[in-house]
N, C-alpha and C positions, 0 to 999 in steps of 0.2 A: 130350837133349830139344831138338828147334827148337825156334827163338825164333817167334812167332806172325810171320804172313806179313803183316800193317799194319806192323807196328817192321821188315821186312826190307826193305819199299816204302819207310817212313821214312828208313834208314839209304843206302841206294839214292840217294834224293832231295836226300838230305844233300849226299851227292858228286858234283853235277849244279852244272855252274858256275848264278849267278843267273838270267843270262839266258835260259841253256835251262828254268829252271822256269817262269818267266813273259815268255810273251813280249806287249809291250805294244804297241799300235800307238801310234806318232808321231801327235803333231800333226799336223793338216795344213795348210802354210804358206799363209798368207792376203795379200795383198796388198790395201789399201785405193786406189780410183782416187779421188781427190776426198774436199773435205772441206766442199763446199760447202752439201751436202744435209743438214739438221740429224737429219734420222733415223741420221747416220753416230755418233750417240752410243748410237746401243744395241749396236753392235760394240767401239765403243773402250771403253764405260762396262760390258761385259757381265764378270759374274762369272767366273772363272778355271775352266774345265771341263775343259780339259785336251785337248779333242777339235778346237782349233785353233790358231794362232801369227800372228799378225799379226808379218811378217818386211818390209813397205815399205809404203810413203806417199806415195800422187803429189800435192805440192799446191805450184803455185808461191805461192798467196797465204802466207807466212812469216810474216808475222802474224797470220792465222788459226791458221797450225799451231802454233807458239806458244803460242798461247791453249788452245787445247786441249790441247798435252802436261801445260801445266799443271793444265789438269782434270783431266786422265783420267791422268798421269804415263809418257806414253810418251817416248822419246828422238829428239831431233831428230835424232839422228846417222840412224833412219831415215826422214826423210823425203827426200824427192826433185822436183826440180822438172817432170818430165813422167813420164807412164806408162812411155815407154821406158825411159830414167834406172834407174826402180825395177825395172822387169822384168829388166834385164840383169844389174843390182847384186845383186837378192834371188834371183829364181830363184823365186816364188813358185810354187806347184800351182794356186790358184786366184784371181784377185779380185774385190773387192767395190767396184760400181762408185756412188759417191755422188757424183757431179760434175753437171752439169746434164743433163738429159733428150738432148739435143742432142750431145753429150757419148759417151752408150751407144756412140755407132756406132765412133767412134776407139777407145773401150774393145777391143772386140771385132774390129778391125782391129789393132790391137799384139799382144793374148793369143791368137788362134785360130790363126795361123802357125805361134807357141809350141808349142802344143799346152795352152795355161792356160787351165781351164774358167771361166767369170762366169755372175755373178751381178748382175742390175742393179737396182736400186730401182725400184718403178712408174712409169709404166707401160715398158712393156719398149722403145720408142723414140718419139722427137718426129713420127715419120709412118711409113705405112705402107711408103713409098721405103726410107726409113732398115732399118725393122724389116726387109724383105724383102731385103736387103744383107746385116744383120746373120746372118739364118737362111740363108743361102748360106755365109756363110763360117763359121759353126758346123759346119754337115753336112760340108761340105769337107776341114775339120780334125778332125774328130771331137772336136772337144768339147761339155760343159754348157752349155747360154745358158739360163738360168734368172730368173724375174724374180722379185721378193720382194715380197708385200703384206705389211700389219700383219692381215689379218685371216685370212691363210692359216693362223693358229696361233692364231685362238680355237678350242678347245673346241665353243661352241658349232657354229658352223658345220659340222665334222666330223657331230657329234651328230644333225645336223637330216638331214645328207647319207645318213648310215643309217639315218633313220628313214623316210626318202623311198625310196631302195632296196627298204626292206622291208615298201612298202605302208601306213605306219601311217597317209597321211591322202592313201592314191589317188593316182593321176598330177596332175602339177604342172598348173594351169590360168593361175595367176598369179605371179610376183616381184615382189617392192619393196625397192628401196636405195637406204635413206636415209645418205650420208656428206659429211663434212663440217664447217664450224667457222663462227664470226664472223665470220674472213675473216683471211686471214696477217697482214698489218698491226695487225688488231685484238689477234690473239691475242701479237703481239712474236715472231714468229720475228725471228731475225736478219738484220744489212743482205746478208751475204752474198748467201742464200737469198732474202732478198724482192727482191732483184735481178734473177733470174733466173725463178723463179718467177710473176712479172707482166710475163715478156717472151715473146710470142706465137711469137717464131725459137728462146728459146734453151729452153722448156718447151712448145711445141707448142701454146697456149691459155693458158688461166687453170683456174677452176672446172670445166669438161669435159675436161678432161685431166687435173685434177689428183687428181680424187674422181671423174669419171665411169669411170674405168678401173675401181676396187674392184665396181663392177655390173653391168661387162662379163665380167670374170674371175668371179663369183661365177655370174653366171648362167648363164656358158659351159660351167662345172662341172658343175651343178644337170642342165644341160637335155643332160649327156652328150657336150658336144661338138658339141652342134645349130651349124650359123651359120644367125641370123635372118634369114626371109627378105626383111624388109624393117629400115629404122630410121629414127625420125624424132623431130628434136629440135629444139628453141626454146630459144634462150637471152638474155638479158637482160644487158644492164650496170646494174645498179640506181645502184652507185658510183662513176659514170666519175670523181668529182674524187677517190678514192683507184686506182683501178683502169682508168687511163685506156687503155691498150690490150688487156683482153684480158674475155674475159666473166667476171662473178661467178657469175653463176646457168645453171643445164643440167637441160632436164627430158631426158631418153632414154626414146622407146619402141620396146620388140623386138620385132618381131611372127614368130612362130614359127607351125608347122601347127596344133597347138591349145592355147597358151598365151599368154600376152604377159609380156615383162618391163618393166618402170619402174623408171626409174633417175635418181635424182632429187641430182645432185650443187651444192653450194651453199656459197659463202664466206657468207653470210647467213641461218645458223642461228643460233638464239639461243645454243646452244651444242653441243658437242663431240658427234656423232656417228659411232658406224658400226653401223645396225644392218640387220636382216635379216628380212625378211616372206614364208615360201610358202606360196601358199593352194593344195588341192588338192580332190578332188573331195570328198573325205568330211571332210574336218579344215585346221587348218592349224597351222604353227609360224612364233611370232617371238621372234627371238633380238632380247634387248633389248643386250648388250652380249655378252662373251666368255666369259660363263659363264649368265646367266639367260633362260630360256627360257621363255614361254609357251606350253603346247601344247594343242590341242582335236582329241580323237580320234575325237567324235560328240558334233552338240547334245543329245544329252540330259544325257549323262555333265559338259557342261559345262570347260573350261579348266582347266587348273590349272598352276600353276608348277614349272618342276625345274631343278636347277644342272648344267648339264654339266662334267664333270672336267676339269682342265687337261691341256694334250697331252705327252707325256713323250717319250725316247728320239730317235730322230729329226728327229722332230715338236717338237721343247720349242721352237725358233727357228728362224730361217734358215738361221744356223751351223752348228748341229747336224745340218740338213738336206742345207747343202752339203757336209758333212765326210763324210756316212755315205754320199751319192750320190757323191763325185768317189771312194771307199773302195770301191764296190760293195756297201755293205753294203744298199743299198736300191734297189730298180726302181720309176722315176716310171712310172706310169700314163699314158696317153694322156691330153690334157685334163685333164688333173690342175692344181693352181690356178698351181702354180711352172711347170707345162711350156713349152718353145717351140708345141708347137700350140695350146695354150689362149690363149695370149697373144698367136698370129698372130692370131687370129678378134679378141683384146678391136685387136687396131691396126686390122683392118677395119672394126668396131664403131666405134673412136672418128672415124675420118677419113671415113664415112661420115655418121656427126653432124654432124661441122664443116659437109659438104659440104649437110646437109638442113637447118640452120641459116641457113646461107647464101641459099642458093636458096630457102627457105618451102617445100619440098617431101621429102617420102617420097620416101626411097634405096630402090631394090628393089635388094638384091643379088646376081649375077650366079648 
């Protein structure tokens, strides 16, 4: 009598060294550029998933790094004092650039030679010179230049984007983003970051670069890719004795063929926002934070509220983003929120601002 053909598949599998039964993908080696930018704790402080390796550390300040191994308990043995230093020493696949805005460009001139994809913090560079270097030398090299917002990975957002897609409240007629805080100083970011962050060379602005980006990127999304054909914005120093060189307050308006976006970024909220308003022809949706939604699909039927699900697999973080993209496991979209085109349009977007801020006048763009 055979023995049943599952126990002969078992017995088979038995004598299959470990490796050939499971093959697991690696980590993929991460590189941290700067440690300046305090969003660089949701990398270092991020739960162990398996799907990356933080293998170097460019940060000449030693004191800061320091400070942080002792938070987060990484080993000084890999930090390093400039991005070259760690790229040579680690050999990293990808880094994650948290140094100052100003900063991006040399990121992307060490790694793209390499062939080491990045990832930069918002907005994706301190001017549109800078950015327009930086996407030459990606193409060139064939790597990722990807830029990371905090709002790429609410829930909500996604949620709203397919309900737009799929007609539930008609073509988009209006945008509004609302982002922003009290103001860096009020809220205690650290001296590092409030350094550089209120220096108009080394972050590109104040409040218009620093929150006006998330309404650039969101709406560039939304509207498919559109560039506005025109943009015009006023901005305010409300606090020059805290905020003596760069603006607090940025209204942005996009004026597109038949919508408009507002985008309204401000150190001078009463408190902590990022939220999200489309109005369209039949309904609208606004996302109050990264899960709750207010949506009206028709006045009669009236409003009502729904949670959107948190984003899982790919989508959970950045990380997991840039792990499954530099892997192939996933294809960015054109204009998509992390893309290099989307984020070309949000640097024309912001330096078009500066420029209609400046002058009291509507940028028509080219």
């Amino acid at each position: 009598m055979k023995p049943p053909l599952f126990l002969m598949c078992l017995f088979f599998a038995a004598l299959l060294p470990a490796k050939a039964q499971v093959e697991e993908t690696p980590p993929l080696k991460v590189g941290v550029a700067g440690l300046v930018h305090t969003h660089v704790h949701w990398i270092l402080g991020r739960e162990e998933r398996g799907d990356i390796e933080i293998v170097g550390i460019a940060e000449p300040n030693r004191e800061l790094a320091r400070r942080y191994a002792q938070q987060h308990g990484f080993s000084m043995d890999i930090v390093y004092d400039s991005i070259e230093e760690m790229l040579e020493a680690t050999r990293p696949e990808a880094v994650t650039a948290f140094n100052t805005i100003y900063g991006h460009l040399e990121v992307v001139e060490q790694c793209a030679p390499r062939g080491v994809h990045v990832m930069v913090e918002k907005p994706l560079a301190v001017s549109l010179g800078h950015a327009q270097k930086m996407a030459s030398l990606a193409k060139a090299h064939g790597i990722l230049l990807l830029t990371n917002y905090e709002t790429s990975w609410y829930g909500s957002n996604h949620a709203a984007k397919a309900m737009v897609e799929a007609g539930k409240v008609g073509p988009i007629r209006k945008i509004v983003v609302h982002d922003g805080h009290p103001g860096p100083k009020e809220i205690g970011v650290n001296q590092e970051f409030l350094e550089w962050l209120t220096d108009p060379e080394r972050n590109g602005g104040g409040a218009l670069t620093d929150f006006g980006c998330y309404g650039a990127n969101l709406a560039t999304w939304l509207m498919d890719g559109q560039r506005p054909l025109s943009v015009t914005c006023v901005t305010q120093q409300i606090k020059p004795d805290i905020y003596p060189e760069v603006e607090d307050e940025a209204t942005i308006i996009l004026a597109y063929s038949d919508a408009q976006a507002i985008i309204q970024a401000s150190w001078n909220w009463p408190y902590n926002r990022k939220d999200l308003e489309i109005y369209g022809t039949t309904g609208y949706i606004i996302n109050r934070d990264r899960a709750n939604m207010d949506v009206l699909l028709n006045e009669k039927e009236g409003p009502f509220n729904q949670q959107a699900e948190a984003l899982e697999g790919a989508y959970y973080d950045p990380f997991a983003f840039l792990a499954a993209a530099v892997r192939g496991e996933l294809t960015i979209p054109a204009y998509d929120l992390s893309s290099l085109e989307n984020n070309m349009i949000v640097m024309e977007i912001l330096e078009a601002a500066k420029h209609s801020a400046k002058d009291g006048k509507t940028i028509v763009l080219e």
